[in-house]
PDB file with one MODEL, atoms N, CA, C and O in Angstrom:
MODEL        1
ATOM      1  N   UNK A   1      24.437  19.471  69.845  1.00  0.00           N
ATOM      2  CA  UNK A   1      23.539  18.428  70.323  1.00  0.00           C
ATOM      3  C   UNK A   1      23.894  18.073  71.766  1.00  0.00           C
ATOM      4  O   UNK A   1      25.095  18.004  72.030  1.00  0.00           O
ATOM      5  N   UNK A   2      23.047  17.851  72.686  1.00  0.00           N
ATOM      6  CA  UNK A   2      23.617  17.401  73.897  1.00  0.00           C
ATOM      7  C   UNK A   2      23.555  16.164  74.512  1.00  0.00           C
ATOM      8  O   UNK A   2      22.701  15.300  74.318  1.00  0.00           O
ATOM      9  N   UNK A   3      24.705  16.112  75.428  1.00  0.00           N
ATOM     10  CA  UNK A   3      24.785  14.525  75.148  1.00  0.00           C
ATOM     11  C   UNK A   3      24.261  13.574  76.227  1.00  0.00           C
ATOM     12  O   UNK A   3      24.244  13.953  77.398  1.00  0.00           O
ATOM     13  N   UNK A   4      23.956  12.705  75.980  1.00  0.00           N
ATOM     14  CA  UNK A   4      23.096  11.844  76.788  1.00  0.00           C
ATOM     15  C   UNK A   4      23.759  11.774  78.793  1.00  0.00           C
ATOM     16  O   UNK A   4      24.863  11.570  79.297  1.00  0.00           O
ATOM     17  N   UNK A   5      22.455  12.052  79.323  1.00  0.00           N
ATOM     18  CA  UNK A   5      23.271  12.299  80.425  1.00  0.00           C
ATOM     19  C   UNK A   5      22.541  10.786  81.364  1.00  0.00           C
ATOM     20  O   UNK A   5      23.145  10.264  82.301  1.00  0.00           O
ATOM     21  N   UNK A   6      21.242  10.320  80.882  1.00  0.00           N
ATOM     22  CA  UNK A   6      21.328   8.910  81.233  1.00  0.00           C
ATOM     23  C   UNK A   6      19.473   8.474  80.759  1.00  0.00           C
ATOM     24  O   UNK A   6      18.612   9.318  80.509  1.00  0.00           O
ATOM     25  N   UNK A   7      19.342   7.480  80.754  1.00  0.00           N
ATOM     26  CA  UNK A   7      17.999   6.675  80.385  1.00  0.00           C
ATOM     27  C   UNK A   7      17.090   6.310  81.442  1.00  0.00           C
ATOM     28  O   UNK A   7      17.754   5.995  82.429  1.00  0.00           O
ATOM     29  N   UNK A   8      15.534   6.195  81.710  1.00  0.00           N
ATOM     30  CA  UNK A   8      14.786   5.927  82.356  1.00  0.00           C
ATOM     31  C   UNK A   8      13.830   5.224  81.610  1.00  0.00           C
ATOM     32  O   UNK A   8      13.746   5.581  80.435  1.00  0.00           O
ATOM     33  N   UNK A   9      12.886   4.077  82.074  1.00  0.00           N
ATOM     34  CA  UNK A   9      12.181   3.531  81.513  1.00  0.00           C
ATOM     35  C   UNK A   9      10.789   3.960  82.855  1.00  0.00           C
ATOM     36  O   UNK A   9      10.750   3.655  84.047  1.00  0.00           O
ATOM     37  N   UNK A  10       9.782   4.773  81.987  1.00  0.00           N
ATOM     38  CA  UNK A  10       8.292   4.913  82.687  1.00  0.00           C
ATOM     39  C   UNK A  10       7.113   4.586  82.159  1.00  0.00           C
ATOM     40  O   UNK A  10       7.004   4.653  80.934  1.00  0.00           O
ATOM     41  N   UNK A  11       6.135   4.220  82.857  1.00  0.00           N
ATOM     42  CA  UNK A  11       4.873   3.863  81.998  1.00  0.00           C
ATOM     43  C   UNK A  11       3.863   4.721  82.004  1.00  0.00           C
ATOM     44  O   UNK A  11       3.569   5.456  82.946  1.00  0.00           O
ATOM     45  N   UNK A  12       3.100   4.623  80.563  1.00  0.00           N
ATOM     46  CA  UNK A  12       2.468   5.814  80.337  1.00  0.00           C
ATOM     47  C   UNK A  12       1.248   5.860  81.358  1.00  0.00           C
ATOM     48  O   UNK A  12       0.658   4.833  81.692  1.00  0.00           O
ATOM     49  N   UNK A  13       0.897   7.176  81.847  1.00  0.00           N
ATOM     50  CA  UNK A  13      -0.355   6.785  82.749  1.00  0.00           C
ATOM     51  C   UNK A  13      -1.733   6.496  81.892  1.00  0.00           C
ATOM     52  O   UNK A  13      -2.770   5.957  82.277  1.00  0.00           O
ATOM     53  N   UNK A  14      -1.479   6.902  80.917  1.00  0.00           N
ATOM     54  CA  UNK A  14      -2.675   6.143  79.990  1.00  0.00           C
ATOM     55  C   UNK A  14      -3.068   4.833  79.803  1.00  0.00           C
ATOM     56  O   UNK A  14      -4.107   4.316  80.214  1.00  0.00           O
ATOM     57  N   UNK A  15      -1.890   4.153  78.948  1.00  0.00           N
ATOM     58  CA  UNK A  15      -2.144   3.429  78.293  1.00  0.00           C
ATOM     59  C   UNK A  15      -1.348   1.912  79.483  1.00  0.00           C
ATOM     60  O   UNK A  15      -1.887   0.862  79.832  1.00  0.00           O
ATOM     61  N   UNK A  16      -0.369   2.286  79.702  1.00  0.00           N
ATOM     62  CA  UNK A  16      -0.040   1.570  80.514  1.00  0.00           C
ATOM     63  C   UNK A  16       1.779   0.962  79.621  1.00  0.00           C
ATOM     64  O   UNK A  16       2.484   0.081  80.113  1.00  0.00           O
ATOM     65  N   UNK A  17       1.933   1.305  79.033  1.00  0.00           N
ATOM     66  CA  UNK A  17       3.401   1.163  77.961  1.00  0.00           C
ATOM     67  C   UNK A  17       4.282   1.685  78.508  1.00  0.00           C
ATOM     68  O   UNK A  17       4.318   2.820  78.982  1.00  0.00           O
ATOM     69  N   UNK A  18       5.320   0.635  78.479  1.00  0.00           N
ATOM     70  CA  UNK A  18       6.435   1.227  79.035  1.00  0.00           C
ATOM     71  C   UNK A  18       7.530   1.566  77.553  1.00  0.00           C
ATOM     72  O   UNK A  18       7.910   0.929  76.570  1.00  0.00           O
ATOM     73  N   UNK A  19       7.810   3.591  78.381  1.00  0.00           N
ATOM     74  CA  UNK A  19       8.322   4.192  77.448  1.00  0.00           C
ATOM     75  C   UNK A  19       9.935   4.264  78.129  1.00  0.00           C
ATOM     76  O   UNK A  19      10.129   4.132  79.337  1.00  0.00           O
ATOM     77  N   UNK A  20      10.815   4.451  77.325  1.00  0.00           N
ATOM     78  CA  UNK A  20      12.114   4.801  77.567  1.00  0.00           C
ATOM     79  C   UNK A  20      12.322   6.611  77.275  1.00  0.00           C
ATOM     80  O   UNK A  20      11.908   7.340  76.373  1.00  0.00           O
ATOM     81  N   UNK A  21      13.189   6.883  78.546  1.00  0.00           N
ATOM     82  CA  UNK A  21      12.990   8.584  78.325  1.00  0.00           C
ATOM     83  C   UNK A  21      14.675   8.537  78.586  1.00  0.00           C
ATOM     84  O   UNK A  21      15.343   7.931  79.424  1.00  0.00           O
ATOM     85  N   UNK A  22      15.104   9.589  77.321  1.00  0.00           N
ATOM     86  CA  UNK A  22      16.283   9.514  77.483  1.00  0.00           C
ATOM     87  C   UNK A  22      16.825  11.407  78.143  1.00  0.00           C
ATOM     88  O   UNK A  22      16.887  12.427  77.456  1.00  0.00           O
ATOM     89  N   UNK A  23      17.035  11.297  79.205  1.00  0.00           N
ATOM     90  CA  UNK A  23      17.691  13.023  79.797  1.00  0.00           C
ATOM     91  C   UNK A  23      18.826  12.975  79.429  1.00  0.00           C
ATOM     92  O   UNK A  23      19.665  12.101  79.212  1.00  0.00           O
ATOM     93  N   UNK A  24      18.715  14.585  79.358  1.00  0.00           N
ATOM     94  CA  UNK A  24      20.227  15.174  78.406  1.00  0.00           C
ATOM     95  C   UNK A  24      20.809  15.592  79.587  1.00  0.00           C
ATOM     96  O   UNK A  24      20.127  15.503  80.608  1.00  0.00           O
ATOM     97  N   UNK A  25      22.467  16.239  79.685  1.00  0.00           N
ATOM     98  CA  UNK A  25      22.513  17.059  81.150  1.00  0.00           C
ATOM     99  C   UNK A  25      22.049  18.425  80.955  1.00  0.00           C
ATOM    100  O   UNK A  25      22.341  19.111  81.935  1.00  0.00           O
ATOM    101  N   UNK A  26      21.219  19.292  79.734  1.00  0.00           N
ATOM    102  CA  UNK A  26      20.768  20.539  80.043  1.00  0.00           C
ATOM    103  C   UNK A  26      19.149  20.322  80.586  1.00  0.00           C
ATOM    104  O   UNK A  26      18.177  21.001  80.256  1.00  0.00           O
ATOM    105  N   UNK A  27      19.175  19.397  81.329  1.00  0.00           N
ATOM    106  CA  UNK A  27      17.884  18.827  81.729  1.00  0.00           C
ATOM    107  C   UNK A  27      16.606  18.711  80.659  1.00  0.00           C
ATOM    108  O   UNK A  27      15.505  18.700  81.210  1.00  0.00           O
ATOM    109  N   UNK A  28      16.607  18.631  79.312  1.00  0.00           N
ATOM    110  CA  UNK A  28      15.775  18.322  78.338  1.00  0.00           C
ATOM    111  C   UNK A  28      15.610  16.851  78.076  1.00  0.00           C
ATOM    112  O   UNK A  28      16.584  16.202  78.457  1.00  0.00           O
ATOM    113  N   UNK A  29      14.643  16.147  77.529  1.00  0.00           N
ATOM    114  CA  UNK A  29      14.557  14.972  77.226  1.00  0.00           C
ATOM    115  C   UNK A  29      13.622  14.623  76.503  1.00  0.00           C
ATOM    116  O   UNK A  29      12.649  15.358  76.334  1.00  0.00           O
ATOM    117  N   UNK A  30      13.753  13.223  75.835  1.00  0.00           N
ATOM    118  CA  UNK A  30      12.974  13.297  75.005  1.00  0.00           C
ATOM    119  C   UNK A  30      12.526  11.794  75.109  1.00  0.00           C
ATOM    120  O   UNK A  30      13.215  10.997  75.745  1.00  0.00           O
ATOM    121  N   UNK A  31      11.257  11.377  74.419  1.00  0.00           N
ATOM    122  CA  UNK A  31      10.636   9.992  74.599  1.00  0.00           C
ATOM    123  C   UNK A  31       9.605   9.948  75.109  1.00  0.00           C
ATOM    124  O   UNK A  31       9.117   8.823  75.006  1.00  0.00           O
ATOM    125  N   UNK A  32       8.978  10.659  75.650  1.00  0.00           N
ATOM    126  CA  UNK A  32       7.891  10.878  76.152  1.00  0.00           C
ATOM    127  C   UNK A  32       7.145  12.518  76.637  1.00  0.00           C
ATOM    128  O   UNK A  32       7.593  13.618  76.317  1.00  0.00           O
ATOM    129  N   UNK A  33       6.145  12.296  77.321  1.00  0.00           N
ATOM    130  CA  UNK A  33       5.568  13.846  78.343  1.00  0.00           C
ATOM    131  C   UNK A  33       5.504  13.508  79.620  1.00  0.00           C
ATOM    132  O   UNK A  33       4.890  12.553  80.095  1.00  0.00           O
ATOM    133  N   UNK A  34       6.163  14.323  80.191  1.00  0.00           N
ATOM    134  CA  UNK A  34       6.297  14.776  81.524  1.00  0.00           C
ATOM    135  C   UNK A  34       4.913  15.536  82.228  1.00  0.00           C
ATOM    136  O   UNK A  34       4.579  16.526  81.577  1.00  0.00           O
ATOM    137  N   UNK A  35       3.994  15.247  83.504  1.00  0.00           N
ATOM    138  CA  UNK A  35       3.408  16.547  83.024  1.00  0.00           C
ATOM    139  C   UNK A  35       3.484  16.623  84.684  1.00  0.00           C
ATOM    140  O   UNK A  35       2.574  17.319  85.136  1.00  0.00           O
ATOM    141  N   UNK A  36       4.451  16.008  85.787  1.00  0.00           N
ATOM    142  CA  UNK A  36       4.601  16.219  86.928  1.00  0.00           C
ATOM    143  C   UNK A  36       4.383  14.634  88.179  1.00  0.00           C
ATOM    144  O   UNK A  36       4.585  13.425  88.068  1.00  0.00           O
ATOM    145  N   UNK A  37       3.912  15.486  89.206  1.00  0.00           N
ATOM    146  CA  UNK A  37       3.892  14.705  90.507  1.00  0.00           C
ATOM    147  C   UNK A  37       2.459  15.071  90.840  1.00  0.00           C
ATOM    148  O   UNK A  37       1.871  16.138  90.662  1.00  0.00           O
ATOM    149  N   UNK A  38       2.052  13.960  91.351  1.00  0.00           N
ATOM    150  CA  UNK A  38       0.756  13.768  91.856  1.00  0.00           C
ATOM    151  C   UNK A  38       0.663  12.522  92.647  1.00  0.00           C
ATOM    152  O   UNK A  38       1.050  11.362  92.508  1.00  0.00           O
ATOM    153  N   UNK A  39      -0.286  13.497  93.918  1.00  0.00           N
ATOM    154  CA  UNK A  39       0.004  12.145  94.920  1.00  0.00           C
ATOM    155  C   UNK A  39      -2.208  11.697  95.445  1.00  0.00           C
ATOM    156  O   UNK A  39      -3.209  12.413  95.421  1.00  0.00           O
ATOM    157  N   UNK A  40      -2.023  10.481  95.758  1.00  0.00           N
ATOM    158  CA  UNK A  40      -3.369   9.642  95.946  1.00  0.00           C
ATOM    159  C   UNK A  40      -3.312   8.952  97.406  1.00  0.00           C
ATOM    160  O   UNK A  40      -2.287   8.346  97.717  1.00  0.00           O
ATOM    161  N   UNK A  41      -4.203   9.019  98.146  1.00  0.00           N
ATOM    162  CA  UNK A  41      -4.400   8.446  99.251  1.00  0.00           C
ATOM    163  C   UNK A  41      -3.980   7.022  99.068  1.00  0.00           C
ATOM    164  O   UNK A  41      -4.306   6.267  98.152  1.00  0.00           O
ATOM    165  N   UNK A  42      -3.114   6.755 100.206  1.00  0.00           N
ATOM    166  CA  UNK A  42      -2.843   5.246 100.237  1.00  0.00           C
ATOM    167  C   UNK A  42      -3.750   4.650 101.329  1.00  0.00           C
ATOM    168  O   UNK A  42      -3.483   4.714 102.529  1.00  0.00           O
ATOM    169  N   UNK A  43      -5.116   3.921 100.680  1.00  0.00           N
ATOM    170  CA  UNK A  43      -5.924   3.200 100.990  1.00  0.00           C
ATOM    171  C   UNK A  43      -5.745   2.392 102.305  1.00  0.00           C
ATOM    172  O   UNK A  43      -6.555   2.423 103.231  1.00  0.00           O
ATOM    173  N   UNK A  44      -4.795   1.793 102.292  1.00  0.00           N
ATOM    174  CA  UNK A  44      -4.287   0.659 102.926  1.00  0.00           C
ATOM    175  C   UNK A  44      -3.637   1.429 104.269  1.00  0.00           C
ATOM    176  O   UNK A  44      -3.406   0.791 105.296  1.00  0.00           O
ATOM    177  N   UNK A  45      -3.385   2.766 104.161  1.00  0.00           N
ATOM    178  CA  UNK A  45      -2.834   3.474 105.940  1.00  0.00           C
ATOM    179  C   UNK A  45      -4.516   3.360 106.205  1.00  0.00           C
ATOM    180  O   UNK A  45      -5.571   3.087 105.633  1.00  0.00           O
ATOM    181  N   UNK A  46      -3.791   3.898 107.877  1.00  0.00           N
ATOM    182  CA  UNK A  46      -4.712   4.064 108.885  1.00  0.00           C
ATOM    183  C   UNK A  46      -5.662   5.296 108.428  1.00  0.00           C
ATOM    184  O   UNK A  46      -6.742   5.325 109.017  1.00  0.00           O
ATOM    185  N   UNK A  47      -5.451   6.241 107.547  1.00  0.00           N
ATOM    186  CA  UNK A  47      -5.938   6.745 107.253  1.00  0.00           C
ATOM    187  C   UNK A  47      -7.865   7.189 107.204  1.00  0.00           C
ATOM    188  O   UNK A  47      -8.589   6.221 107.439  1.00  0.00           O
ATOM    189  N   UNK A  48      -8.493   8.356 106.959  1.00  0.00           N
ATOM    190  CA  UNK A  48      -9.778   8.728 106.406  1.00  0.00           C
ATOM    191  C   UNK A  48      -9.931   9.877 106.134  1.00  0.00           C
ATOM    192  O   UNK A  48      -9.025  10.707 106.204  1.00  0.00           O
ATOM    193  N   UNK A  49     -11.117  10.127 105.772  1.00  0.00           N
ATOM    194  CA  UNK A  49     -11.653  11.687 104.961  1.00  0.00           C
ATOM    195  C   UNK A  49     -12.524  12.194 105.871  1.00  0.00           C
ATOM    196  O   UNK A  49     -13.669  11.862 106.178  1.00  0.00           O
ATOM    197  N   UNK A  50     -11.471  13.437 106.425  1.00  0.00           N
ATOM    198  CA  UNK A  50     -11.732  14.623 107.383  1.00  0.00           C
ATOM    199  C   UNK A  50     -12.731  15.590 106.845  1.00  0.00           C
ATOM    200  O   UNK A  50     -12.265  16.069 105.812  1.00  0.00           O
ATOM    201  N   UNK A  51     -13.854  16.056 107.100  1.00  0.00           N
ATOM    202  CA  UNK A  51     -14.146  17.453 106.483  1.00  0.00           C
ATOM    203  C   UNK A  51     -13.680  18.358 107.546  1.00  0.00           C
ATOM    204  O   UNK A  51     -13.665  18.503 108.769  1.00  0.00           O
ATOM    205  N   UNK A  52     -13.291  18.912 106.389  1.00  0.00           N
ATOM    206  CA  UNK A  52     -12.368  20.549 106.839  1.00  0.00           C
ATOM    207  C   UNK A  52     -13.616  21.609 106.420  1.00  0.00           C
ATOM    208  O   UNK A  52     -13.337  22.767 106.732  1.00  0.00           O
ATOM    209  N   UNK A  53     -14.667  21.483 105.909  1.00  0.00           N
ATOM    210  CA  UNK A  53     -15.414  22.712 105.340  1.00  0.00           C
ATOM    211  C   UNK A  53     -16.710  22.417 104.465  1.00  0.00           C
ATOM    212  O   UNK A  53     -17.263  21.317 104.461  1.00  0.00           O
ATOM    213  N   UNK A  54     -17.068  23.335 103.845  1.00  0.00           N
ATOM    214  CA  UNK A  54     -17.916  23.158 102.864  1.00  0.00           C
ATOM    215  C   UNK A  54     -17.639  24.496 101.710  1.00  0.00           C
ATOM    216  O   UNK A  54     -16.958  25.493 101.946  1.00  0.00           O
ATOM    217  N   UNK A  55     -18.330  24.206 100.505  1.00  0.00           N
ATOM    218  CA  UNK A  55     -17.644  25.083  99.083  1.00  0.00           C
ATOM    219  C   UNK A  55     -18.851  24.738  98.689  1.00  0.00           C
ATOM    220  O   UNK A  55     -19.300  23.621  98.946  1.00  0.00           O
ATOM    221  N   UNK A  56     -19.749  25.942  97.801  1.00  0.00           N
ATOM    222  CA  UNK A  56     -20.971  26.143  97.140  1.00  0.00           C
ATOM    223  C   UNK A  56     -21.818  25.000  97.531  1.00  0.00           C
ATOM    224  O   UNK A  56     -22.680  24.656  96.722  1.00  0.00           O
ATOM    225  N   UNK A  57     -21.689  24.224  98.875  1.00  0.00           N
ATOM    226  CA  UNK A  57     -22.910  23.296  98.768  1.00  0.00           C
ATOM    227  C   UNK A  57     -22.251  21.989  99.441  1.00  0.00           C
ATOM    228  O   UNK A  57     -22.818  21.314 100.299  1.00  0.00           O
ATOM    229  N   UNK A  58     -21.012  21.743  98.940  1.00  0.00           N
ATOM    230  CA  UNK A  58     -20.457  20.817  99.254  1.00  0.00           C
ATOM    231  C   UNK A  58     -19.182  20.478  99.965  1.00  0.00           C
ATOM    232  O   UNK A  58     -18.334  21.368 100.036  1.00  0.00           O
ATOM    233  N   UNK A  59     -18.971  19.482 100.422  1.00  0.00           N
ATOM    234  CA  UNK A  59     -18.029  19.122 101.729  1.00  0.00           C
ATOM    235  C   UNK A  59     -16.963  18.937 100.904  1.00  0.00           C
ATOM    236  O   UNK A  59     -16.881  18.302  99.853  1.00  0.00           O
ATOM    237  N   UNK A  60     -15.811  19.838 101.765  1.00  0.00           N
ATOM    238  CA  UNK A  60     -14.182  20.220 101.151  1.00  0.00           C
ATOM    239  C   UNK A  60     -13.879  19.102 102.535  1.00  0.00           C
ATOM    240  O   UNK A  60     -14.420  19.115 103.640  1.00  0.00           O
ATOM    241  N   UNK A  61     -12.714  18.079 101.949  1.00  0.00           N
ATOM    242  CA  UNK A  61     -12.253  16.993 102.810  1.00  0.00           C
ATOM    243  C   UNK A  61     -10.698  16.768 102.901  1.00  0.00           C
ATOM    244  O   UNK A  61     -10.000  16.830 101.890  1.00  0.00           O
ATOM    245  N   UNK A  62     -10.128  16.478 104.277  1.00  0.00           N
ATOM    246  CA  UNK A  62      -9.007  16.028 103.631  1.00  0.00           C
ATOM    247  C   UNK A  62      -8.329  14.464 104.412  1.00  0.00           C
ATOM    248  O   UNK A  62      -8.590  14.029 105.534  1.00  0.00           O
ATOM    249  N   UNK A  63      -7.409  13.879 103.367  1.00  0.00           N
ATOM    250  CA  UNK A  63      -6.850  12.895 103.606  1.00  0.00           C
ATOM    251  C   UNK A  63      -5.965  12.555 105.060  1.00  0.00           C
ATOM    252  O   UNK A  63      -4.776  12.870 105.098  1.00  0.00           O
ATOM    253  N   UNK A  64      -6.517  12.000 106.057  1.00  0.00           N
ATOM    254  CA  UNK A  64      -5.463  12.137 107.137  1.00  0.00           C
ATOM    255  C   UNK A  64      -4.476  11.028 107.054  1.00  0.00           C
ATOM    256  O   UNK A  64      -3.784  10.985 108.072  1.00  0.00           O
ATOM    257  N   UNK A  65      -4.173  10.079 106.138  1.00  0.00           N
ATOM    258  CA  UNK A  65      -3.770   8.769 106.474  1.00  0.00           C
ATOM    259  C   UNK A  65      -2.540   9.435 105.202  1.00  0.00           C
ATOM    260  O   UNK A  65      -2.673  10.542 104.681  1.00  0.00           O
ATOM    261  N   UNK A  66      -1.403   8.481 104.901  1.00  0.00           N
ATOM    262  CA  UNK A  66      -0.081   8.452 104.290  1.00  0.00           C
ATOM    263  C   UNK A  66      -1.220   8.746 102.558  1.00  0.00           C
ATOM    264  O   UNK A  66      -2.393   8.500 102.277  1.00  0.00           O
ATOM    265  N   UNK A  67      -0.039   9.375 101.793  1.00  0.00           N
ATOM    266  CA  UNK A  67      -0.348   9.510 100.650  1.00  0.00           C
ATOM    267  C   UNK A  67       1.113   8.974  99.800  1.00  0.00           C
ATOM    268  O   UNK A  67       2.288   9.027 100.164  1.00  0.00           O
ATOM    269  N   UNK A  68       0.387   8.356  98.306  1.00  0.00           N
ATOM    270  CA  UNK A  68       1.698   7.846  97.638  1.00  0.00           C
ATOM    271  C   UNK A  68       1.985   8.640  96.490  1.00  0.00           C
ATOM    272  O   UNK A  68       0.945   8.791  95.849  1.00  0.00           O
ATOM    273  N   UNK A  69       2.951   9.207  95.962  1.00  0.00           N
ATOM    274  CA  UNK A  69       3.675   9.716  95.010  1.00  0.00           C
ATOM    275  C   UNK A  69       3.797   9.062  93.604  1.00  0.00           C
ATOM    276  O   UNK A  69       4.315   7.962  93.410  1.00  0.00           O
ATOM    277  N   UNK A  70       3.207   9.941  92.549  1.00  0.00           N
ATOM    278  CA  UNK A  70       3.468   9.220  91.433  1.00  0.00           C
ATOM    279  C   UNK A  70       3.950  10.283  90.155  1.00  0.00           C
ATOM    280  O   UNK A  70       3.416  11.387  90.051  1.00  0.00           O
ATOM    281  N   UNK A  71       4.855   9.892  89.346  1.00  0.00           N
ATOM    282  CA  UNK A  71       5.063  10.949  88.276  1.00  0.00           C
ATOM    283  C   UNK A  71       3.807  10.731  87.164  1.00  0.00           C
ATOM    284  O   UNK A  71       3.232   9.642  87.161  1.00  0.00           O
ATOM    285  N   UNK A  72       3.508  11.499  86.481  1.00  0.00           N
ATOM    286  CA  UNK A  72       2.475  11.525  85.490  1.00  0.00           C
ATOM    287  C   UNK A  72       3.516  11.398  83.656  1.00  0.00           C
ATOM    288  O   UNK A  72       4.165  12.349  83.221  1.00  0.00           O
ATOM    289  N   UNK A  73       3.460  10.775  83.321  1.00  0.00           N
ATOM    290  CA  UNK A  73       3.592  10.314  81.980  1.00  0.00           C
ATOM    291  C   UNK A  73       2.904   9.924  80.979  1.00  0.00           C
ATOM    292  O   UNK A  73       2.162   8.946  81.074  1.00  0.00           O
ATOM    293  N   UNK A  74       3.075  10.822  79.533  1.00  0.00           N
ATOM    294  CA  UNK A  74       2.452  10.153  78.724  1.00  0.00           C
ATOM    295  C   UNK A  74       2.998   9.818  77.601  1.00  0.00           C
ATOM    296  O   UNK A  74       3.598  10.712  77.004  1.00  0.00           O
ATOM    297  N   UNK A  75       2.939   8.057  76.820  1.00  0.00           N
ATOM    298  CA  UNK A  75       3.759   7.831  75.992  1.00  0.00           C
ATOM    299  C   UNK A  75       3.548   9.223  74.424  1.00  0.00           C
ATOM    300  O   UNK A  75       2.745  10.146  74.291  1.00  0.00           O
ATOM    301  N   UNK A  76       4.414   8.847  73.742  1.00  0.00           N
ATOM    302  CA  UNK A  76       3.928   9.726  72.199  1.00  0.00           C
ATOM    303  C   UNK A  76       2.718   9.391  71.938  1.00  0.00           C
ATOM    304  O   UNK A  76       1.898  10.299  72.076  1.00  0.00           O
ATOM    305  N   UNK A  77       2.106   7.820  71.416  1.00  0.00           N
ATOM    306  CA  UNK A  77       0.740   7.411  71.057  1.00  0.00           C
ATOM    307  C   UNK A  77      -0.529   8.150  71.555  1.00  0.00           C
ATOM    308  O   UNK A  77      -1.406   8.648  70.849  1.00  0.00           O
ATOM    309  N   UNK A  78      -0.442   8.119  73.193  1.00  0.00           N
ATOM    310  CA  UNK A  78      -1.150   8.866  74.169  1.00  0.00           C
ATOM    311  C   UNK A  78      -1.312  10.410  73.724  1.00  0.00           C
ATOM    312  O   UNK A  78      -2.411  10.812  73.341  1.00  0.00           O
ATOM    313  N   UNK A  79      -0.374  11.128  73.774  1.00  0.00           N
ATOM    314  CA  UNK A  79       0.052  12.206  74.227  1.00  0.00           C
ATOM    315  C   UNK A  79      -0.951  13.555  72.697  1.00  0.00           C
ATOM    316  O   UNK A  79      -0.726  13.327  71.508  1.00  0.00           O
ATOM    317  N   UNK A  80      -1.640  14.416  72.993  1.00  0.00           N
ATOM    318  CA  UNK A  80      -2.258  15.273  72.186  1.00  0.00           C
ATOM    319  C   UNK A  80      -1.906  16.398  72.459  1.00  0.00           C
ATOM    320  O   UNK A  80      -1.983  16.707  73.648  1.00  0.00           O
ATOM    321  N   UNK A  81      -1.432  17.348  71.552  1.00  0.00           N
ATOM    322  CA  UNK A  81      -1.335  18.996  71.595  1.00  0.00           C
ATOM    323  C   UNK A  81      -3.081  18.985  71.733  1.00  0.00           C
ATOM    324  O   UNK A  81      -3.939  18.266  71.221  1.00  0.00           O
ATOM    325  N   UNK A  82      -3.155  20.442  72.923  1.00  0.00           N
ATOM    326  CA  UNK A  82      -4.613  21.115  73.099  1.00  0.00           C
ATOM    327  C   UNK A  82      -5.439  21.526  71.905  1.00  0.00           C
ATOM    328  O   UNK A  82      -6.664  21.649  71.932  1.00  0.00           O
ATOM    329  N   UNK A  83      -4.456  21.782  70.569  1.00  0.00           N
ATOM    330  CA  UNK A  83      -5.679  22.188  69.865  1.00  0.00           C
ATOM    331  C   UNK A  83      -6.201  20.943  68.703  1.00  0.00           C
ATOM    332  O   UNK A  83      -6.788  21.154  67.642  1.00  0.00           O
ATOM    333  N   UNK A  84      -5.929  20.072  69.076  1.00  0.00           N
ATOM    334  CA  UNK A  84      -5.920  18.501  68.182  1.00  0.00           C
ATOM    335  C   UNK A  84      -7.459  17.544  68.868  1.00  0.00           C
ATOM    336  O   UNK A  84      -7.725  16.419  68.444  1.00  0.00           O
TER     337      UNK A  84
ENDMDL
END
């Protein structure tokens, strides 16, 4: 069994619950889903939406202003295998 290498508390991006995720040191963990990093225009910079192009019809854009970082989590309640 491996042994606890330390605790995090995150909230689900669903539901909004805060889950406790406990990491092992073989980097496994358990308490929740992981499903990465994803980042969103931060509104509030100086920022706007550049078009860089167009794609079948429509305008490909991009963010010039600061963007913010967020991990993606989902509690157990939340969380569905694809074929469910």
């Amino acid at each position: 069994m491996p042994r606890e290498k330390c605790t995090i508390k995150r909230d689900c991006t669903e539901c909004g619950k805060t889950t406790e995720i406990t990491i092992y040191e073989d980097d496994t963990y358990e308490g929740g889903h992981y499903f990465g990093e994803f980042t969103v225009p931060d509104e509030d910079s100086e920022g706007e939406y550049e078009k860089t192009g167009e794609w079948e019809g429509h305008d490909v854009v991009k963010w010039t202003g600061k963007e913010e970082s967020h991990e993606y989590w989902e509690c157990e309640d939340c969380y569905c295998l694809p074929n469910q």
